[in-house]
C-alpha positions in Angstrom: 140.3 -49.0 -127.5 142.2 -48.3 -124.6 142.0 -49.4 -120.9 142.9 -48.3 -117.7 145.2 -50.5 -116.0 147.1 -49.8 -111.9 150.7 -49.1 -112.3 152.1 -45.6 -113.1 148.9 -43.8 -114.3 149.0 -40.8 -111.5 148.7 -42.8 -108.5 146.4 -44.5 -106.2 142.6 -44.4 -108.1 138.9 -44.0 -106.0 136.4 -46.7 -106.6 133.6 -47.2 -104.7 133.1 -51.0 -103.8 129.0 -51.6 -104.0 128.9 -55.1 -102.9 128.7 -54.3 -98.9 126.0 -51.4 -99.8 124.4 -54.4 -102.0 124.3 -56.8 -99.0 123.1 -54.4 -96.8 120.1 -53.0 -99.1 119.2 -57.1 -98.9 119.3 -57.7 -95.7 117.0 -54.7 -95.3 114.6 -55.7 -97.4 114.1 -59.1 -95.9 114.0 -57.9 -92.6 111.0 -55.3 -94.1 109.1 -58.2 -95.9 109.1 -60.1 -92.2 108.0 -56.8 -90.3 105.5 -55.9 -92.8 102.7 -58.7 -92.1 103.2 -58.5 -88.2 101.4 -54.8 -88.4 97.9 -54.7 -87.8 95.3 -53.3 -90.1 91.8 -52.0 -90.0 89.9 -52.0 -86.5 89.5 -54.2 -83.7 85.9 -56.0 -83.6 84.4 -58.9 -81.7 80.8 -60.2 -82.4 78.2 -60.8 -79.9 77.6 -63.9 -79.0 74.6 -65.4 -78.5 73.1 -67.1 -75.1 73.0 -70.5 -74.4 70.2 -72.4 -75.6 67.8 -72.9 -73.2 69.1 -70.3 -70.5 66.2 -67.9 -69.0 67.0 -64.1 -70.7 68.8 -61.8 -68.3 66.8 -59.3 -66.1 66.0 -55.7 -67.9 67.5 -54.2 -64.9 70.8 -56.1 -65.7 70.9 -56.5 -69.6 74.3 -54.4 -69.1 74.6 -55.1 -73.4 74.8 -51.2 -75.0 73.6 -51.2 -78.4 73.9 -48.3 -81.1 71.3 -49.1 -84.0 72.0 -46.8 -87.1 68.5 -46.8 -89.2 68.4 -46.5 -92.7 67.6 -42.7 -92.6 70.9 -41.8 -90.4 69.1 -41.4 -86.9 71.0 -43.5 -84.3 69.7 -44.6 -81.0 71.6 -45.9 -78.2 69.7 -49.2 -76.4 66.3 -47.7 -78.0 66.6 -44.3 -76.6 66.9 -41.7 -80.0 70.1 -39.8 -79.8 72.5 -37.5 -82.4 75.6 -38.1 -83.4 76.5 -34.8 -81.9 75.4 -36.1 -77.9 76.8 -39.6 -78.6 80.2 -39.4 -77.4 78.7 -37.5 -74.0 75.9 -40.2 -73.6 78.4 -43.1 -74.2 80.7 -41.3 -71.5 77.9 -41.0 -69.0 76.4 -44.6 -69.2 80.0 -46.1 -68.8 81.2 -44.0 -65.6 81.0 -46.4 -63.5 81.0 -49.9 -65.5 84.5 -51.8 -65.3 83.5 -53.4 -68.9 83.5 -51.0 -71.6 81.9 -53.1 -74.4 79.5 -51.6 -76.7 77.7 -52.8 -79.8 77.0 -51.3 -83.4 74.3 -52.6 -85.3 73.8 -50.5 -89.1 71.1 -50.9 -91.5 72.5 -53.1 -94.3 71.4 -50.9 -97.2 73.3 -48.5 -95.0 77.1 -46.5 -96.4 79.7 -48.0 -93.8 80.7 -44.6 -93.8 78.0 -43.8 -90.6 78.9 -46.9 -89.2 82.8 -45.9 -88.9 81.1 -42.6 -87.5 79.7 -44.3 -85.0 82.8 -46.0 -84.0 85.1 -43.8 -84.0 83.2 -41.5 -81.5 82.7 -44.4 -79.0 87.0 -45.2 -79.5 86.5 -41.3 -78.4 84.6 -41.9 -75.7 87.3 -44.0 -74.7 85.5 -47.7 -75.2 87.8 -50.9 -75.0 85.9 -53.0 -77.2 83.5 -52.0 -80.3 81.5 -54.9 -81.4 79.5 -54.9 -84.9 76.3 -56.9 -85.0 74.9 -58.6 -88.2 71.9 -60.4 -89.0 74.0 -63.8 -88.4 75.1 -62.4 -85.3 70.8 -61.8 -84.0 70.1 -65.0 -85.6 72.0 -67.3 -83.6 73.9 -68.9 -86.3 
């Protein structure tokens, strides 16, 4: 068995020192793990909340709440007026033209696939809402 040893064997030898490469490949992964957590995932929501007890409900003519209510059999309808999800986007453009708030509400069927209720969202992030809020039966409740 023979080995290689510095001194007259043909002069000076190439090797490639992996400890630096090492320490950097470390210090990237930690500064990955601490990034990786700070991203944010899935969508923004808020939750209606409900009025104070005792307080006298809000005029008709200034319930400024927009709700979309996805029924069981697809159809949507925008604060009880029947609309398609082709017209949505346009409608939701229309009634917020001149509102400084741009707040509106989804409220699915629960036997329902989420998949209409994403629908439904992303066409009113399309028609460039701020805030999407998703009701559930807690949230009507009260609870």
């Amino acid at each position: 068995m023979a080995m290689a040893m510095g001194g007259g064997g043909g002069g000076p030898q190439a090797n490639i020192n992996v400890t630096p490469l090492i320490d950097v490949l470390l210090e990237l992964l930690i500064i990955f793990r601490v990034i990786t957590p700070l991203t944010p995932h899935g969508l923004e929501t808020l939750a209606p909340q409900p009025p104070p007890k005792n307080a006298p409900p809000p005029p008709p003519n200034q319930d400024r709440t927009v709700v979309i209510v996805i029924d069981k059999d697809k159809s949507m309808k925008l604060n009880q007026d029947p609309i398609t999800e082709e017209t949505l986007g346009a409608r939701l453009t229309e009634v917020f033209k001149t509102r400084a708030e741009r707040v509106v509400f989804v409220k699915g069927d629960p036997d329902l696939d989420y998949n209409s209720v994403a629908r439904a969202i992303d066409i009113a992030k399309g028609a460039s809402i701020d805030k999407v809020g998703l009701m559930t039966p807690k949230s009507e409740a009260g609870e």
